[in-house]
Structures are given as C-alpha cells and as structure tokens.
C-alpha positions in Angstrom: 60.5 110.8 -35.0 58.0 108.5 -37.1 55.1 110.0 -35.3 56.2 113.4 -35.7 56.6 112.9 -39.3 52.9 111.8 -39.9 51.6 114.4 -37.9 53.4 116.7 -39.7 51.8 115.0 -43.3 48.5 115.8 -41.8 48.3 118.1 -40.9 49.5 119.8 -44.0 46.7 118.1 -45.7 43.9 120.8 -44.8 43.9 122.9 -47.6 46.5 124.4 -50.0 48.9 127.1 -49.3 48.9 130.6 -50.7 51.7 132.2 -52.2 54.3 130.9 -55.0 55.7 127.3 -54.8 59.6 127.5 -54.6 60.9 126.3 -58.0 64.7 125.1 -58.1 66.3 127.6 -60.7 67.6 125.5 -63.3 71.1 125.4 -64.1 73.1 128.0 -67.0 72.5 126.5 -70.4 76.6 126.6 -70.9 78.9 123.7 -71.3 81.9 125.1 -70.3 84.1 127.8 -68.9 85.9 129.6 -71.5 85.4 130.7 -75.2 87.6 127.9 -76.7 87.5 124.4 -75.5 90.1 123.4 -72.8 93.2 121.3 -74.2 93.8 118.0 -72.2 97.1 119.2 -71.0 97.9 122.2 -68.7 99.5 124.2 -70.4 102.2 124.4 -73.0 104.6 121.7 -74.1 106.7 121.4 -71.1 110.4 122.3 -71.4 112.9 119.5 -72.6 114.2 117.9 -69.2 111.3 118.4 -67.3 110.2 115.8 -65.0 106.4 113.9 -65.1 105.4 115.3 -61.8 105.2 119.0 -63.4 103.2 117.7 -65.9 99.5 118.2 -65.4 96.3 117.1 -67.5 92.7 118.3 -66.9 90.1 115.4 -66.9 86.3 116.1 -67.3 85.3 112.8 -66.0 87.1 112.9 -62.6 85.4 113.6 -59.3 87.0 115.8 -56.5 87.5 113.5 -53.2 86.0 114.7 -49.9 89.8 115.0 -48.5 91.2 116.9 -51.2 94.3 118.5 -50.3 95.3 114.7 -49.7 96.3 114.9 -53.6 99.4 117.2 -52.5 100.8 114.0 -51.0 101.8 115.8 -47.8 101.6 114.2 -44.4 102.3 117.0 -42.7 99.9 118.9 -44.8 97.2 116.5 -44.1 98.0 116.9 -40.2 98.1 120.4 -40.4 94.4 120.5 -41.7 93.1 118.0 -39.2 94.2 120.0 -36.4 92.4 123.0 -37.7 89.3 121.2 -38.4 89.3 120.0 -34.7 90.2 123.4 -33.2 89.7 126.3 -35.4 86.7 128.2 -33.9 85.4 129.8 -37.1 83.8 126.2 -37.5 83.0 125.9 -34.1 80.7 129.2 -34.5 79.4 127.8 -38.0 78.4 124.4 -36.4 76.9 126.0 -33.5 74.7 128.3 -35.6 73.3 125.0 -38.1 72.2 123.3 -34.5 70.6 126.8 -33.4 68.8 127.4 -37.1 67.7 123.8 -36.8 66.2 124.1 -33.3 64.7 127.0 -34.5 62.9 125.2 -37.5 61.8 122.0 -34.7 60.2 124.7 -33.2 58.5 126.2 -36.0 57.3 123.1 -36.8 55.1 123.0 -33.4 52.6 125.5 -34.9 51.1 122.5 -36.9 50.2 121.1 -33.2 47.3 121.9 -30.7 48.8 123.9 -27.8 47.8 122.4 -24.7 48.6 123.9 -21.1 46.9 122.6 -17.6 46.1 124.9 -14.5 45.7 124.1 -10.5 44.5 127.1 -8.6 43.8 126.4 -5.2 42.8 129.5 -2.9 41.5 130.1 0.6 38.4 132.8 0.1 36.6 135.3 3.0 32.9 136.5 2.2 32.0 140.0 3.0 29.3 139.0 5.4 28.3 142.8 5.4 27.7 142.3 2.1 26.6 138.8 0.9 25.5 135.7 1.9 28.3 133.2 3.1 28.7 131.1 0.2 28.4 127.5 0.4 26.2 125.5 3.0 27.3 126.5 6.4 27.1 130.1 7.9 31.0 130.4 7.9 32.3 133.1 5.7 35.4 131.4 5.0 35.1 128.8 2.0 38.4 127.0 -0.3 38.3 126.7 -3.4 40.0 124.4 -5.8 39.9 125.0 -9.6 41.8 123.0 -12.2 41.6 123.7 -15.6 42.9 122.2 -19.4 43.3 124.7 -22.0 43.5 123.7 -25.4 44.2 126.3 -28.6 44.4 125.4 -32.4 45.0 127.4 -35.3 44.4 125.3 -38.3 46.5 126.3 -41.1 43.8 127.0 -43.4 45.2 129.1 -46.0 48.8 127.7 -45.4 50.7 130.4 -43.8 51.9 128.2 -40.9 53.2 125.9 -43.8 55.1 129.1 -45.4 56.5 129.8 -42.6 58.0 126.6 -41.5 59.3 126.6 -45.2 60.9 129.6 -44.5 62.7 128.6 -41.7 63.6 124.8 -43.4 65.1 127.2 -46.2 67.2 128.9 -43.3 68.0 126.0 -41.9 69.4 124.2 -45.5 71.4 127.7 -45.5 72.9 127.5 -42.8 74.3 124.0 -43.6 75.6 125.3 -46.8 77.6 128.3 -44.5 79.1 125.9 -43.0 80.3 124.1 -46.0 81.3 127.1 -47.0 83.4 127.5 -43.9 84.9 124.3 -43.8 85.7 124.4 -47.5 87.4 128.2 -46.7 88.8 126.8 -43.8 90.8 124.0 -45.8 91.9 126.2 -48.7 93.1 128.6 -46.1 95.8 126.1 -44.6 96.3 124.5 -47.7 97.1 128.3 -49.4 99.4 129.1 -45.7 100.9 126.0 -46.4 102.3 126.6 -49.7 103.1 129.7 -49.0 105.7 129.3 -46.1 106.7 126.4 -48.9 107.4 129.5 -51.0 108.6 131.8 -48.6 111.7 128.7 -47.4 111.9 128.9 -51.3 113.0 132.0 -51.6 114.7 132.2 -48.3 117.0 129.3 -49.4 117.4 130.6 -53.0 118.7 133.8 -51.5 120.8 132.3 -48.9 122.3 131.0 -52.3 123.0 134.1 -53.8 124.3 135.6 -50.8 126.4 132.8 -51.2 127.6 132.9 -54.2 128.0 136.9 -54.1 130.3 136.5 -50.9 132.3 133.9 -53.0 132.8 136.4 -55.8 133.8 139.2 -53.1 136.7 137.0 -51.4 137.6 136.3 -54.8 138.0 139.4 -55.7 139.9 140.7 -52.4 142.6 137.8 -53.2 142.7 139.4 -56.6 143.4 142.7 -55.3 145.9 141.7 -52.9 147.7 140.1 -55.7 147.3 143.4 -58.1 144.5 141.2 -60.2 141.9 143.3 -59.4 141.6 146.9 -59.0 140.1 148.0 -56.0 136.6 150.1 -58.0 135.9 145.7 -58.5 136.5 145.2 -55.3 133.9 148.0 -53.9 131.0 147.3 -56.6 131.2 143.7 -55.6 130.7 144.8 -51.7 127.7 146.4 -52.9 126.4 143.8 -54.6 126.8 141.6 -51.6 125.2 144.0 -49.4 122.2 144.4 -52.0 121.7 140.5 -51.3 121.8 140.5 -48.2 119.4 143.4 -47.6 116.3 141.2 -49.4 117.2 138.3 -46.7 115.5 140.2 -43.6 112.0 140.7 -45.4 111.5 137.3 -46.9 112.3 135.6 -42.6 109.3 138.6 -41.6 107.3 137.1 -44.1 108.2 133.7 -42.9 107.7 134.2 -39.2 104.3 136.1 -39.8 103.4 133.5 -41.9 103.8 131.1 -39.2 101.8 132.8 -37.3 98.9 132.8 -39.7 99.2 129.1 -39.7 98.9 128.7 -35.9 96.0 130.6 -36.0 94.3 128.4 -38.2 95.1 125.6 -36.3 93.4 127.2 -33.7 96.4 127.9 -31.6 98.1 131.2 -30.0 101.2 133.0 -31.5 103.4 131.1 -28.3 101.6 127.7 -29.3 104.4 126.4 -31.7 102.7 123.9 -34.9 105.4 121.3 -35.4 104.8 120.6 -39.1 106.9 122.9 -41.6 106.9 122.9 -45.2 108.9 123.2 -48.3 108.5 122.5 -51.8 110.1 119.6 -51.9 107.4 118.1 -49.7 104.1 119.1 -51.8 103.6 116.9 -54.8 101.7 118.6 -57.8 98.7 116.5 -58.5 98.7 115.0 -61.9 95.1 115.0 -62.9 92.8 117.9 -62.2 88.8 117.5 -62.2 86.5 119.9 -64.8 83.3 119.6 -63.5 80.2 120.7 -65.4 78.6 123.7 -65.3 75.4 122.1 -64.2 77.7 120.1 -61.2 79.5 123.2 -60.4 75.9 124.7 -59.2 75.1 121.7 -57.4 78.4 121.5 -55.4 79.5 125.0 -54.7 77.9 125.4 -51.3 77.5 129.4 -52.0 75.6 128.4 -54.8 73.5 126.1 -53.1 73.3 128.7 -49.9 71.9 131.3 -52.5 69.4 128.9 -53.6 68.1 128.4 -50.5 67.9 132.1 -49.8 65.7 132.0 -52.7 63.5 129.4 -51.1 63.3 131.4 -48.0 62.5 135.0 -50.2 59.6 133.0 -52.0 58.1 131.3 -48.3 57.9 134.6 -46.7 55.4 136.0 -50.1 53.4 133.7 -48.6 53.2 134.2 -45.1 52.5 137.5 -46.2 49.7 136.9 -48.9 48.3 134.8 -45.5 48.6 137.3 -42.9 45.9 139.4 -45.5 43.2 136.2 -45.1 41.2 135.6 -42.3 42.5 134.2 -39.2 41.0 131.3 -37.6 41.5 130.0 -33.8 39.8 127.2 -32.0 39.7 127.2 -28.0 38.7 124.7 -25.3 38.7 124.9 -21.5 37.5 121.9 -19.5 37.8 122.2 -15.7 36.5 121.5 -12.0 36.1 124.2 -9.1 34.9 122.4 -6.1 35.3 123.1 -2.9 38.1 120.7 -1.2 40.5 118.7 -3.5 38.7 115.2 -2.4 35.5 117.0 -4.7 37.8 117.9 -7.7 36.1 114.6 -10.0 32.7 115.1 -8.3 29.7 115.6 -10.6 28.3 119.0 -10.4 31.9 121.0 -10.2 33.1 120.4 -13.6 32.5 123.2 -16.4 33.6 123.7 -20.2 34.2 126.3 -22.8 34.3 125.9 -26.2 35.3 129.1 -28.8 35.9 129.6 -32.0 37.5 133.0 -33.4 37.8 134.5 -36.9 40.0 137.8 -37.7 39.8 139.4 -41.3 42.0 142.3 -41.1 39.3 145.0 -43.0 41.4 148.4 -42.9 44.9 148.5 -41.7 46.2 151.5 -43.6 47.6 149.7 -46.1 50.1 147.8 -44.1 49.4 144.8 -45.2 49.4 145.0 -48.6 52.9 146.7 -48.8 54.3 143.9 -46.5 53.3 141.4 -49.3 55.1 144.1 -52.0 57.9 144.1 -49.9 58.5 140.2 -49.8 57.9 139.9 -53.5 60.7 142.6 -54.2 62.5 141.3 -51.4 62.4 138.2 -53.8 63.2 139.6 -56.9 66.7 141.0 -54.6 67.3 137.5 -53.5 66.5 135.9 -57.4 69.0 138.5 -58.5 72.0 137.8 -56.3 71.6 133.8 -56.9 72.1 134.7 -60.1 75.0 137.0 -59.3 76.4 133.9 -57.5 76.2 132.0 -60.2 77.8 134.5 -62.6 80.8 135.0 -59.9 80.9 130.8 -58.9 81.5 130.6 -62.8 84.1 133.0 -63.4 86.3 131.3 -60.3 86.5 128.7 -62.0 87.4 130.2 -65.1 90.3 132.4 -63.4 91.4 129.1 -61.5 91.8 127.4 -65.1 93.5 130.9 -67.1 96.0 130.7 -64.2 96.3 127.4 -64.0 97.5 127.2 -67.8 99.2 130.6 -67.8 101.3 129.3 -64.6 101.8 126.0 -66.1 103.7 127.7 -69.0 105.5 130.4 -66.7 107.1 127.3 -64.7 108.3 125.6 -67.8 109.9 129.1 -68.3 111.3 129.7 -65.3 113.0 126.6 -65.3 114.7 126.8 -68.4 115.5 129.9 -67.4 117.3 129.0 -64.3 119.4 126.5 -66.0 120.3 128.4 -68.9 121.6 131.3 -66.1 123.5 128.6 -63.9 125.3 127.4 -66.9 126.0 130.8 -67.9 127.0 132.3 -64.5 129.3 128.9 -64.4 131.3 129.7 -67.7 131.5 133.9 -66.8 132.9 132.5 -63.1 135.6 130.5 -65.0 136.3 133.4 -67.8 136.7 135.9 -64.9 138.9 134.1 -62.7 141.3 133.8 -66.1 140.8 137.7 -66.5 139.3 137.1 -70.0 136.1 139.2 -68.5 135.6 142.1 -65.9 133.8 142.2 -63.0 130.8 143.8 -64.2 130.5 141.5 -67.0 129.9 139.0 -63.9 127.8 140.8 -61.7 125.2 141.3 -64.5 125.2 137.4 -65.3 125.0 137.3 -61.1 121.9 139.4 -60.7 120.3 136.9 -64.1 120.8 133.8 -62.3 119.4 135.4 -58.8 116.0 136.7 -60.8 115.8 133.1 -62.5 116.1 131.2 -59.2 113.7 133.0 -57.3 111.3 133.4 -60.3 111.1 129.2 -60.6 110.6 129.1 -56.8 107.4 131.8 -57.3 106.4 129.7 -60.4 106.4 126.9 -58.3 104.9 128.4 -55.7 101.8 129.7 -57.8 100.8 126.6 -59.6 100.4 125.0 -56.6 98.1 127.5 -55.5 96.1 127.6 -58.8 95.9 123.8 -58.1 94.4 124.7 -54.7 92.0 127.2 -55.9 90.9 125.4 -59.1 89.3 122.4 -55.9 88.1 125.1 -54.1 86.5 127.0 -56.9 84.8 123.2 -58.1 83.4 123.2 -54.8 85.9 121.1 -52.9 84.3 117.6 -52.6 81.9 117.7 -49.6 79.2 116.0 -51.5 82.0 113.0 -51.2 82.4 112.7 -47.2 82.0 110.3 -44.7 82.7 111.9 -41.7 79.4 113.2 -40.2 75.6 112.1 -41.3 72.8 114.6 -40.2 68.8 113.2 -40.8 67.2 115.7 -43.3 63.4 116.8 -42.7 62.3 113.9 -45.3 64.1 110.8 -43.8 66.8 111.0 -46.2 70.9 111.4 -44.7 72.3 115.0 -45.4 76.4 114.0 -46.1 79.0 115.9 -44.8 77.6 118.6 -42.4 81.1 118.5 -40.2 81.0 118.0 -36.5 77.3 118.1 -36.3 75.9 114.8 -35.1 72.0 114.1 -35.3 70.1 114.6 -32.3 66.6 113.8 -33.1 
C-alpha cells in the first residue's frame, strides 16, 4: 500500500492540473438556529407535580454519542436497533455500493501507471512455392514461427486530466460513504420513531380500554338505577351510546398497532410471519434529560447530507477539468520489444529480437464545437451542484430549527396535558359521586366523561411526541457517527475514516 502511495505522489508531480482546485465552502456565518436565543430549559415552567424525568435542558456544550438512541434507556430498544443494523438490507445495498465506488476509484487510479501486456504467438506457416521462395535455409516450404512480444503504453498526465479524473471518482467515492451514513443514520431514527410509536399506539390502546371501562361502569350503573325507578330509561339509552361510541375507536388504534408491528419487522429485516420479541410502551422509554445544540459550523460538518453535498461539489468541480483537458493535446508513449525466431530453443538468440518505440500527440483542431460546450456544460453542471449544497444547507438548518420549535412547543403541550388529565379525573370522580346521590343527571356526567377521555389520550399523544421531537432533534444534529468505534476504513491519505458501518478495509 506504501508503494502504491509513492507512485501515486509521483507521478502526480509532472506538471500541474488544469481546471479549478476544489475549495471546501465555508460554513454559514450564523450562530444559531432561531431569531431569539434558546432558553436553557425546554420549554415552559413545568406543571406543579411533575416529576424530573419530564424535565429537559438543552446544553450547547454536549456531544451526541455514536449510539444515541441508548439515551432512551431502553434495552429492548437498543436490541431492536441492533438487529436491524445486522439484517436490514437497505444497509446491506448502501455498504455494497461504498465497496463498488471504492473499487471503482482503485481502478481509476491505475491510469497514473504504464500499461504493460506480454504476447506468445507461436504458428506453423506453408510458403506458396508457386509463388516465393521457401523461406528460411532449406528448400522445405513449411517453416514455424515463434514470436513473443512486450507491449508497453504510457500516457503521462501532462496537463492533469488523469489527476481530475481520479479526483472525480475519490469525490464519488467520499459520497458514497456519506450515503451510507445517511442510511444508517435513517435506518436508526426509523426504529427508534416505530418504536415510540407502537409505545403510543399501547398508549392509547390502554387509555381507551379505560374509558370503555369506565363508560361500561356508568351503563350497569345506570341499568340498576332503572330497575330501581332511579333512572329513567332516555339515561339509560344515551349512556349505551356513549359506550358504543368507545368502543368503536378501540378497533382502529389495534390496526394501527398490528401494522405498526409490521413496520417494525421490516426494519429488522424480517417477514410479516417473523415475529420481533421486543415490545414497547411508554413506561419503558426514558426522556433524556440533556439534549445537545451543536453549532452551526458542526452541524455542516456532521450531517452526512451535508457532507455528501460537499463532495458532489468536489466531483462537479473535477469533471471542469477533465473537460478543460480533453481540449489540450493528448500525448501517448508506446514500446514493443520482442523475438520471432524460428523454434522456441532460438526465442533469446541474437539476430531474432526487434523493437518499437512511438510517440503520439492528438490536438483536437475542429470538432464542431463539441468540445467546448462539454467544458460549458461541466461548469454549469457546477453551478447546479454549488446551488443544491447550498440548498442543503438551508434545509439541514431548518431541521434543526423545527426539531427545537417542536421540541419546546411539545415540552409545554405535555405539562398541559397532564394537568389536564388530573384536573378531569378529579372532576369525573366528584360528578361519579354527585350522580350516584341524584344531585346531577346523566348528561351532566357523560360531558365530564368524554373531558377525561380527550385528556387521557391527549397526555399519552403529548408523550408520545416529545419523544419523537427528542429523536429527530439527534437525527437532525447529525446523529453521532463522527463518534463510533465500530468499523475503521483506510482513507486515500493514510489517515482512518470512523464509522463507515460494516465495511472492513481491504487494501
């Protein structure tokens, strides 16, 4: 690898290369991601009675860890996301195209080298005696004839569009690593999102299993009411609605729920029939404290969409070159040394050897044009590329902006919800008591009924999205690959590329 390395150096040594040298765009002179400057809690005061582990703070100074969704405290959680890292074939695909795009850029590099390709032609040969002379020293017309050859070509890289277009296909190369980070990091906020949505979904589920609950309580009440002359029998029939109103939103939330699952499997790389034993709930996702607010200048080195872009940049600004090349003159160097002799025993004899030595220059003089419009092309082909980095950018930025509005808005929805459900429990307990004494109607009951139902299954929701937004605000930062172990790839400059998953080096 040390050999091909210095090779490499020298031969990029002859000469300079045309075209534009790729300059890293700098990062957005901005410090932040909103107008006003972020609070150091998320959120609102929380409500009176809420416990620490709602609470959340943002911290500027805090990395993201390579293992992220680790912070949601979930073994089963952590398990899930191993299993789909190991099976899911979305990363399978992305690994397997890194190894081809870097195979492809091993072989690019080759142009730097002589090409160098032997012959052995060994023939059995008839003279036209009608015609000629039997060739060689008896009168025999028949003759062999053994020729080897060793052919050596060379394009020196004069002007430097070999150079261009090995950068080129580096550029597609460090692209292609960056897709997959992009995958992986996709990959992980997908199960991490499935997760806490079946966590949701059993949420809900449960909460309305309670309120079928409690509205079949009421409606047993009421028919012991009736059958004492307590309750007339118009109660009786709005409460049977009521129950069957319940009951009707229990069916969608378990097809949710079972598709859901089924979502999940897939991600774990599994078939519909191929059960995944982990299951989740709220209960069994801790919110993590302390969230990370990278800078804006970290933020465009870790996004790998960001860093993709960039390197689609490189790529647009290699290929101006190879195109400003293509319009220079062209410049080959051949050599053919070889031996023809009669028998194989003569093939090193003196007298049968022979050589040619050639030298070839192409300047392209009229071509219609062509060209010149290819080099056009590639520098507006640049301009497209320099344009939807900085799209990228723009659209990196604002994720993490909408992952920290929601985050706070959310934060401040929960602490609502949840005095919200409390205050209706309490309620709905006191209007149970009044209405079992007959001091209020049924009506009166059902209304506080349907509250409490709306206030338990908007703090499940709450929950539910905070959690997410918690998810999304890791993804949106980039998601920590700049800070795993796992796999180490070489780079083209004898550095170690960190976390490129399931790729080992193979050089």
């Amino acid at each position: 690898m040390r050999l091909r390395r210095v090779l490499l150096m020298t031969a990029a040594l002859g000469g300079c290369a045309v075209g534009p040298d790729f300059v890293k765009p700098a990062a957005p002179d901005v410090t932040g991601y909103t107008p006003e400057p972020l609070g150091e809690q998320v959120g609102a005061t929380p409500a009176p009675g809420t416990p620490p582990s709602e609470v959340q703070r943002f911290a500027g100074d805090l990395d993201i860890p390579g293992q992220w969704w680790t912070l949601f405290h979930s073994p089963a959680l952590n398990t899930l996301v191993e299993q789909a890292l190991a099976a899911n074939p979305t990363l399978e695909a992305a690994q397997a195209a890194l190894r081809q795009s870097r195979e492809l850029t091993y072989a690019q590099e080759g142009s730097f080298f002589p090409t160098v390709s032997g012959t052995y032609n060994p023939s059995r040969n008839k003279t036209a005696t009608g015609a000629l002379a039997p060739v060689g020293s008896t009168d025999s017309p028949y003759y062999n004839l053994q020729t080897m050859q060793l052919n050596v070509a060379y394009t020196p890289d004069v002007f430097g569009g070999v150079r261009r277009q090995v950068e080129d296909q580096r550029a597609q190369a460090e692209a292609q690593r960056f897709a997959l980070e992009a995958t992986y990091l996709t990959l992980t906020s997908n199960v991490v999102a499935a997760a806490i949505l079946e966590a949701s979904l059993r949420g809900q589920i449960a909460a309305t299993q309670t309120i079928i609950g409690i509205e079949q309580h009421s409606f047993e009440v009421l028919q012991k009411q009736q059958a004492l002359g307590q309750a007339s029998g118009a109660d009786v029939l709005l409460q049977q609605a009521a129950l069957a109103a319940a009951l009707a939103t229990l069916p969608p939330l378990q097809k949710q729920l079972a598709q859901q699952r089924d979502l999940i499997r897939a991600l774990a790389g599994r078939y519909p029939s191929e059960d995944v034993a982990e299951q989740f709930d709220l209960a069994s996702l801790q919110l993590p404290a302390d969230l990370p607010v990278s800078l804006p200048s970290a933020v465009v080195e870790h996004r790998p969409d960001i860093r993709q872009a960039e390197a689609n940049l490189n790529s647009a600004s290699a290929q101006i070159g190879v195109a400003v090349a293509n319009r220079l003159p062209q410049i080959s160097l051949s050599a053919i040394v070889g031996t023809s002799p009669s028998t194989v025993a003569g093939l090193f004899a003196p007298g049968n050897g022979f050589f040619t030595l050639a030298a070839d220059i192409t300047q392209p003089i009229f071509d219609g044009g062509i060209l010149l419009h290819k080099e056009r092309a590639a520098r507006a082909n640049f301009d497209q590329v320099a344009a939807q980095y900085k799209n990228t950018v723009l659209t990196a930025f604002q994720n993490v902006a909408d992952s920290l509005r929601a985050l706070q808005a959310d934060a401040d929805a929960v602490n609502t919800a949840l005095l919200a459900e409390q205050v209706a429990q309490h309620s709905l307990q006191i209007t149970e008591a009044q209405q079992r004494l007959g001091q209020v109607g049924q009506l009166a009951l059902l209304t506080v009924q349907q509250t409490y139902e709306q206030a338990l299954i908007n703090s499940v929701q709450a929950k539910a999205a905070r959690l997410t937004d918690t998810a999304a605000l890791f993804q949106a930062l980039g998601g920590g690959w700049w800070n795993r172990q796992d796999v180490r790839v070489d780079d083209y400059k004898g550095g170690q590329l960190l976390g490129i998953v399931g790729l080992k080096a193979d050089r």
